[in-house]
C-alpha positions in Angstrom: 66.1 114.8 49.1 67.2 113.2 52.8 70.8 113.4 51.9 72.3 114.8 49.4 73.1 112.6 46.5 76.4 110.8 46.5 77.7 112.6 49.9 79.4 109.9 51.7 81.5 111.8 54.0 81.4 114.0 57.5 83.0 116.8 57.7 85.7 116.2 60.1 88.0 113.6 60.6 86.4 110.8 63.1 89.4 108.1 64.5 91.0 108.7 61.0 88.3 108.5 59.0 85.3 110.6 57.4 83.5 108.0 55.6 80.2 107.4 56.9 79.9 103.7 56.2 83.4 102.7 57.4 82.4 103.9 61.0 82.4 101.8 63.4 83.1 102.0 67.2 86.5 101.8 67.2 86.9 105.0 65.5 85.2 106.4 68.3 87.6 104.9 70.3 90.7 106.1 68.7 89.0 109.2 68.9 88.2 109.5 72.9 91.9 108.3 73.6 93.6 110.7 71.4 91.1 113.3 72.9 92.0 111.9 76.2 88.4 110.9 77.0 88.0 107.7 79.0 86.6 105.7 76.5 84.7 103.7 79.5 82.6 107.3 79.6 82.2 107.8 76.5 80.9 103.5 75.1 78.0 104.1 77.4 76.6 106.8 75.4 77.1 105.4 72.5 75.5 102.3 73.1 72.5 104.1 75.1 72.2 106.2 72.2 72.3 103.1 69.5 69.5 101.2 71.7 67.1 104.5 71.7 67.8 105.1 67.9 67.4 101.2 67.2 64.2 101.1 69.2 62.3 104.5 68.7 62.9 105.6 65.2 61.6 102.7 63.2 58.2 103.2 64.6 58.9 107.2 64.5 59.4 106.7 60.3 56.1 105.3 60.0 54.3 108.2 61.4 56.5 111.0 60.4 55.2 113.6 57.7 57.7 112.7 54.6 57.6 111.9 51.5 58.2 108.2 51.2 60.7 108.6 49.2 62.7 110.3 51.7 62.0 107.2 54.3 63.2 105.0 51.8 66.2 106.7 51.6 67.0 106.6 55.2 66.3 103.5 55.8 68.7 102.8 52.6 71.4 104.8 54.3 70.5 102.8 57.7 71.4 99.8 56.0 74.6 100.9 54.2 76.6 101.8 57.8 78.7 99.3 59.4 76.5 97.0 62.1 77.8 99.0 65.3 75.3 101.5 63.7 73.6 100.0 61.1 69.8 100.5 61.8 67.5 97.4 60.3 64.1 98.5 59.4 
């Protein structure tokens, strides 16, 4: 299986939280200023990162070797995180 049935949860604390579908960017935020990370250096990355992700990895599912199953499940998963993340296929 992609994920591992039922596991809803990283495994640190991120901006209070470890629930995967209950992240959005302002736990990253919290996060940077209690880090003491600008957040204007870290939102860059994350968005840059969203755009690739958003843009390269639907096309990327299609042609990589799994079970389709396993995309299903992903793109299940995708759909489940809040929209700051959320990944429509």
């Amino acid at each position: 299986s992609v994920y591992i049935d039922n596991e809803t949860q990283f495994a640190l604390n991120l901006g209070k939280t470890k629930e995967w579908f209950t992240v959005t960017e302002d736990n990253f935020q919290y996060w940077a200023n209690k880090s003491g990370i600008p957040w204007r250096a870290l939102k860059p990355h994350i968005d840059d990162t969203m755009e690739k992700v958003r843009t390269l990895w639907p096309a990327a599912l299609k042609n990589l070797p799994m079970e389709e199953e396993h995309k299903n499940k992903l793109k299940a998963h995708w759909l489940k995180l809040q929209a700051d993340f959320r990944i429509e296929i």
